[in-house]
N, C-alpha and C positions, 0 to 999 in steps of 0.2 A: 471257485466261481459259484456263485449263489443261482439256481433256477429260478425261472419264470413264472413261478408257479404263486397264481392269488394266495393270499393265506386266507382262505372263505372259509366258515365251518358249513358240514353240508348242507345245512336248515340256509343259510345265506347262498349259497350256491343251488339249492332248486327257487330260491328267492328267483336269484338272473335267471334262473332257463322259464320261469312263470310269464314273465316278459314278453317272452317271445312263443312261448309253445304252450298253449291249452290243454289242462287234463294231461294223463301217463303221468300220475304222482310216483307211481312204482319205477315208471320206467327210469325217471330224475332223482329218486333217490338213491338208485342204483349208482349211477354213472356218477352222483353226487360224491357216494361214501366210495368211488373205486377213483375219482380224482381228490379226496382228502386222503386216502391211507398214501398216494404217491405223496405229498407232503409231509406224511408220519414216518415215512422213511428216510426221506430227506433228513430228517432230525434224528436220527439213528448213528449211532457210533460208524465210522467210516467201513470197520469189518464186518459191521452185521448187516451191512444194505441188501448184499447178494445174495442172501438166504431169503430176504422179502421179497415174491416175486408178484408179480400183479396178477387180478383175478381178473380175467379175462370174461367177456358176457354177452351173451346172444335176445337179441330182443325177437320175438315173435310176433306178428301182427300185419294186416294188410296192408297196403301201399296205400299212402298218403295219408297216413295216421301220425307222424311227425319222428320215425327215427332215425331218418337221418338228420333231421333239421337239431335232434338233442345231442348225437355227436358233433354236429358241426358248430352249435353253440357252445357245447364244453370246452372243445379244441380254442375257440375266440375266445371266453372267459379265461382260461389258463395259458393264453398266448402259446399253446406249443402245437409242434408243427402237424397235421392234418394231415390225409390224405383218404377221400373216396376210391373203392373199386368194386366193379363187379366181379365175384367169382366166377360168372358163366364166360370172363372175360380169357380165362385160363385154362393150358392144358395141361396132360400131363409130360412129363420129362419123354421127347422121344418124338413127340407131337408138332406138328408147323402150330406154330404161336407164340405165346408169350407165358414164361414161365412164374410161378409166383415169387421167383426173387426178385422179380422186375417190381414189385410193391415196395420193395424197400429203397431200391435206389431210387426210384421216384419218390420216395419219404425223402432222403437224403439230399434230394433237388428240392423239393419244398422249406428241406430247413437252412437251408446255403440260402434260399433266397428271404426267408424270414430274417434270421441273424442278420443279412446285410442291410435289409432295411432300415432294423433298430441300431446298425451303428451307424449309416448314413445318417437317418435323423438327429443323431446324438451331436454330430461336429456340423451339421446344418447351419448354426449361427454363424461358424469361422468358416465354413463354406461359401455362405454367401458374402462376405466380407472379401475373402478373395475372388469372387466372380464378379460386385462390382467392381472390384480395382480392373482387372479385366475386361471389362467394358469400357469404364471410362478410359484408359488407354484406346481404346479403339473408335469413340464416341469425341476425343481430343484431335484438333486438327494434322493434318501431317508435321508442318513447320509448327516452332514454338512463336508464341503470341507475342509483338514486341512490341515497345515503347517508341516516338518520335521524340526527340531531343534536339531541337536548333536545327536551322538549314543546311543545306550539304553541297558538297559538289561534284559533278556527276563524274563515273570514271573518266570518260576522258579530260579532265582537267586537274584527275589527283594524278595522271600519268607522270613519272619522274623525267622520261624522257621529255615532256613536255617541257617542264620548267629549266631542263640541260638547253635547250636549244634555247630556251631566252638568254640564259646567261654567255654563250658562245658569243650571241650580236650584242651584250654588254644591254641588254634590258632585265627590268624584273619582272618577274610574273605575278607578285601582287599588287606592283603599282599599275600595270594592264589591267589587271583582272583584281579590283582592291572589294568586289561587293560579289559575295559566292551565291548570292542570293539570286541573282539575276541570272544564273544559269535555268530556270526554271524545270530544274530536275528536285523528285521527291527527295522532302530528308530522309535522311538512315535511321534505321529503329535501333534499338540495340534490347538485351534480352530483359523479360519480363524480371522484377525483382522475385525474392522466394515469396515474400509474400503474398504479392499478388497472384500466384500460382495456386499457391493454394486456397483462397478464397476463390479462384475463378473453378476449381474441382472441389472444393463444398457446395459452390450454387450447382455446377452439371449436377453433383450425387444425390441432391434434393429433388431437382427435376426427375431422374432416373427413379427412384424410389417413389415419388409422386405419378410415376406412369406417365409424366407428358413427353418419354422419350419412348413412350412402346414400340411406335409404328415407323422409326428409321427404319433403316435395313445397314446393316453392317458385315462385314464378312471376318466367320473366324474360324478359328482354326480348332478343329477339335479331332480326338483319339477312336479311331473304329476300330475294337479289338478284333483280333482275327482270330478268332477260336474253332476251328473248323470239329465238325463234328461226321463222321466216318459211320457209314451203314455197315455192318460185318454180318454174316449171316454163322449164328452160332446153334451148336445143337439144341439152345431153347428159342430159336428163334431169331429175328430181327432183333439185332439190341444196337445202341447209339455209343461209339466209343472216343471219349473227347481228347480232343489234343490242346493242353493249356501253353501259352508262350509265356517264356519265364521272362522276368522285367530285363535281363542281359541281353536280350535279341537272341532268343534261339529260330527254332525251325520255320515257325510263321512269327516273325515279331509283328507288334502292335503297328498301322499306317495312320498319317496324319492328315489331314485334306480340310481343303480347305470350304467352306460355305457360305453361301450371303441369307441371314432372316432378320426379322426384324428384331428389335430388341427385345422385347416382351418373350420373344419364344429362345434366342439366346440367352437369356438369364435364366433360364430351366436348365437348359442343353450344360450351361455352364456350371451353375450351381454342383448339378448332378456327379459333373464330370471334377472338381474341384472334390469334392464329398469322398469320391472314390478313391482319389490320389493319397486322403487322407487314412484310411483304413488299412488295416493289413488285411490282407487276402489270406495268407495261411493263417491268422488267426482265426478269421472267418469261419473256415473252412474247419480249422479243430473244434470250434464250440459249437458249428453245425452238426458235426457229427456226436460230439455228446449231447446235444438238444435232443437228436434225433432218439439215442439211444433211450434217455432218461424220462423226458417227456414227451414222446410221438405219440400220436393215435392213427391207427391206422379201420375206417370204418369199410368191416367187407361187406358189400349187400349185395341180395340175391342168392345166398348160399342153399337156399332150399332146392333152387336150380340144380344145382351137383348131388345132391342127396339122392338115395332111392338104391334099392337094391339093382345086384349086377347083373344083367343078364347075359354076361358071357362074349358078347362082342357088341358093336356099335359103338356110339359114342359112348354110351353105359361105362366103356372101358374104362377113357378117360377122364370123366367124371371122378370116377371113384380114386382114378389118381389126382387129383387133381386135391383131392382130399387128403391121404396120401402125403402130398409135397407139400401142405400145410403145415400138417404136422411138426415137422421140425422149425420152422420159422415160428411158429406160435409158443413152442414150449421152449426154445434159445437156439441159437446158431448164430455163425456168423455171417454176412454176405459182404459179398465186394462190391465194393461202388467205386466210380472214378474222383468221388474225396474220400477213398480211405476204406476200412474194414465196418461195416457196420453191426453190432451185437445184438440179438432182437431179444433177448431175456426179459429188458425192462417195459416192452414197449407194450402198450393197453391198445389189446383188438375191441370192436366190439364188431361183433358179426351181426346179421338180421337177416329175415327172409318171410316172407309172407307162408308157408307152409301151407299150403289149399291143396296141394296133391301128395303131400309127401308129411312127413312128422320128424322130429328132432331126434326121433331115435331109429329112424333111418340114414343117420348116419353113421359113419363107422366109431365104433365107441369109444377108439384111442382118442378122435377129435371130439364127440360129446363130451370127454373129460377134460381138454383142453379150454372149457369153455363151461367152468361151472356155474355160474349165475345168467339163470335164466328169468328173463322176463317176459310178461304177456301185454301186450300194448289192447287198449280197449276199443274195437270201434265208435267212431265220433256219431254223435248224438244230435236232434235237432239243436238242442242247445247248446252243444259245443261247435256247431255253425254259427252260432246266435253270438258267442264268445270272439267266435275268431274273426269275424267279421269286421268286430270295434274293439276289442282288448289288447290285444299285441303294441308291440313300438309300431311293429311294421305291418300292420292291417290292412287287407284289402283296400279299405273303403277309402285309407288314410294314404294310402298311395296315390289312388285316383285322383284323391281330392287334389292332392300336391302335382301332380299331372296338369288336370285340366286349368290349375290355378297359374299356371306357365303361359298358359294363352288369357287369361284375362277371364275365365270363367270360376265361378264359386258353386260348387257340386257339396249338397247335403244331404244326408237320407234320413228318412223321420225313424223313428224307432219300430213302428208298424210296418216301414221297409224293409228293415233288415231282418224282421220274424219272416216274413214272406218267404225271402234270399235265404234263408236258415230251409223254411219248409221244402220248397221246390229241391234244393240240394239234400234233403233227406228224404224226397220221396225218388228223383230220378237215380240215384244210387241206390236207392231197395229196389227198385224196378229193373235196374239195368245191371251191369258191372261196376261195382262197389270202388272207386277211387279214390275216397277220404275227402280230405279239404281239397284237393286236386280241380272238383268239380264246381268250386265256387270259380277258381277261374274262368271254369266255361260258364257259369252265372253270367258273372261279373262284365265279361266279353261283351255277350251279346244284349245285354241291361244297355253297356254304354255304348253299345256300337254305333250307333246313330250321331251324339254325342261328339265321341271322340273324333270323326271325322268331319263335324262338321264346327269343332268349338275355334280352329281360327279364322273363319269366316262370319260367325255370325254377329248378332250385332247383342246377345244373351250377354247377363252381367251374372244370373245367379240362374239357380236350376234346382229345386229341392224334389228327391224322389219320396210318392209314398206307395201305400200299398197298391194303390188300384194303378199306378202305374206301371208297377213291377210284376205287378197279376197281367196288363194287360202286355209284356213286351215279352216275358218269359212263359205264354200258356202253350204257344206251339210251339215251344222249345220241349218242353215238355211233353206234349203228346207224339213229337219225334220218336217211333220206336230205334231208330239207328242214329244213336248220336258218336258215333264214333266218330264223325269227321271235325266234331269240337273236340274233343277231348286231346289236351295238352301235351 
């Protein structure tokens, strides 16, 4: 099986993450050249994989300087399976909580459900092919559609016993009755020919696929699996242990039930369910688990949190175990999950932490080395406010605009605005608690807040901000010494 994995070289892979994340050249060439060596392995004689193991890396720097936003876009550029945690979120073995194996089986859910998307998407054409036929069955009248042929006569006068009793008193029953016409009973249909059948389900399949059949309502019949999921209270803590029904009817087989919506939201329902019946589930379930193993990212942030010498009891303890029970997941082991054994050798951590009270070499130094590429993320700049504002796909400004553009209003900011928006978020962050881009949010907020609550009512077509009006809506924002009840 071929991995997922782009074939970018890194210079094209800090290309994609420029896209979206301003500045930390360092930080994206890192993550660049530690997602191309997983592809230089890929291309390695099958026995020499397992000696490659991945270099694992810690990013350094304040909160909302973009490292998680560079794991989370690597993970999307290389389609493989993701997962955010916090360290502080962990204790150690012994401790009520949740143990750090619980990172991986949560890896191993995010990639059971990645893999099954990408093969529902894949039989999606012959999906929907069998879901319209599925509807149009349901969308076809009860009886089939018939033809009228010549006049008829009604039952009582095709009765046999009828025409016995004429012939007893020696009359006939067609010379009584010579014209069947005059019974003024309907004629008899008899059945549609094939042809006409199927032209009359070409023209519904046109209409259905043309939407003028969205808003029927029909009732059907669809699969609610019953996969119950079991609280067990284990020596790490609360864990979830699933009970799968196998397609035979075991312990919980699957129930069927019946529903009435309208067509438009049954041809999802359908689709979906059509899609699944298609796929193998233990295939699934196996490429999820080498997806997971070969190409997972697992980003830990917050780890500065757990860092810090011991001081012999308190939480201090567990902390430091906590650190401790990394150890082994980071450098290889196995973990159990309910799809299967999971190996963590291959998998690319990148750890982070903002470090303001503690340092990297206060932690224990078996994990410092489990973690040799270290980087230092820069704090953001007036003008890398100036950048993120308008450069990204996904831009503040460009959000908004596509927001308020939903109600019928056209929001623009002159270039003299968004220096403003740059300034005011580079001086309330030196002034106060340093948040990174975090703080344009709280910008951005209260800029449009008038705005945004007032844009489906008004009778406004267009709206261009400049400076003197971003001076004049953000100056008490600013002289706010407690802003903490904006902040995000």
């Amino acid at each position: 099986m071929s991995l997922p994995l782009e074939d970018l070289t890194p210079k094209q892979i800090v290309a994609e993450l420029d896209r979206y994340i301003v500045g930390q050249s360092a930080a994206k060439r890192a993550v660049a050249v530690a997602l191309r060596n997983r592809h230089r392995r890929q291309r390695l004689p099958a026995e020499e994989r397992d000696d490659v193991l991945p270099k694992n890396i810690l990013m350094i720097g304040p909160t909302g300087v973009g490292k998680t936003e560079i794991a989370r876009r690597l993970a999307q550029l290389a389609k493989a399976p993701f997962i955010k945690v916090e360290a502080t979120k962990f204790t150690e073995v012994g401790y009520v909580g949740r143990d750090v194996e619980s990172m991986i089986r949560d890896l191993a859910g995010v990639a059971v459900r990645l893999v099954e998307r990408e093969k529902v998407d894949a039989v999606r054409p012959e999906a929907e092919k069998r879901a319209y036929d599925r509807l149009l069955d349901l969308l076809e009248e009860p009886s089939t559609p018939r033809r009228r042929k010549g006049p008829a006569k009604s039952p009582f006068m095709e009765s046999p016993v009828l025409r016995q009793a004429f012939e007893i008193f020696g009359q006939s029953f067609d010379d009584e009755y010579p014209d069947e016409a005059t019974s003024g009973h309907a004629a008899p249909t008899e059945p549609e020919t094939p042809e006409d059948a199927v032209k009359r389900r070409r023209k519904l399949l046109r209409d259905l696929k043309a939407g003028k059949l969205d808003t029927r309502v029909v009732p059907i019949e669809i699969e609610e699996p019953n996969n119950p999921f079991v609280q067990v209270f284990t020596p790490q803590g609360m864990e979830e242990m699933g009970m799968d029904s196998n397609p035979m009817g075991g312990m919980f087989p699957s129930k069927r039930t019946t529903r009435e919506m309208s067509v438009g939201e049954a041809r999802e329902v359908l689709i979906e369910e059509e899609a699944r019946k298609m796929i193998d589930a233990v295939g699934v379930r196996r490429e999820a688990v080498q997806r997971a193993e070969q190409t997972g990212i697992v980003f830990l942030d917050e780890l500065d949190k757990v860092a810090g010498k011991q001081s012999g009891a308190g939480p201090d303890v567990s902390r430091e175990g906590v650190q401790r029970d990394l150890l082994p997941i980071i450098e290889g082991s196995t973990v159990q999950s309910k799809f299967g054994p999971i190996r963590t050798d291959h998998i690319l951590f990148i750890a982070a932490g903002a470090f303001h009270f503690s340092k990297p070499s206060d932690l224990i130094p078996e994990l410092q080395g489990r973690l040799p590429i270290r980087v230092e993320l820069e704090n953001l700049t007036e003008q890398d406010f100036r950048r993120i504002l308008k450069e990204p796909k996904n831009a503040l400004t460009k959000q908004y605009e596509k927001l308020l553009a939903t109600d019928g209003l056209a929001v623009s900011f002159t270039p003299e605005a968004l220096d403003e928006i740059a300034r005011f978020a580079s001086e309330v962050n030196a002034r106060t608690e340093n948040i990174g881009a975090r703080r344009l949010h709280t910008l951005m907020e209260k800029l449009l807040e008038d705005l945004l609550f007032e844009a489906p009512d008004t009778d406004l077509k267009t709206f261009v901000f400049d400076a003197p009006q971003v001076r004049e809506r953000l100056a008490g924002l600013v002289e706010d010494v407690d802003l903490s009840r904006y902040i995000l």
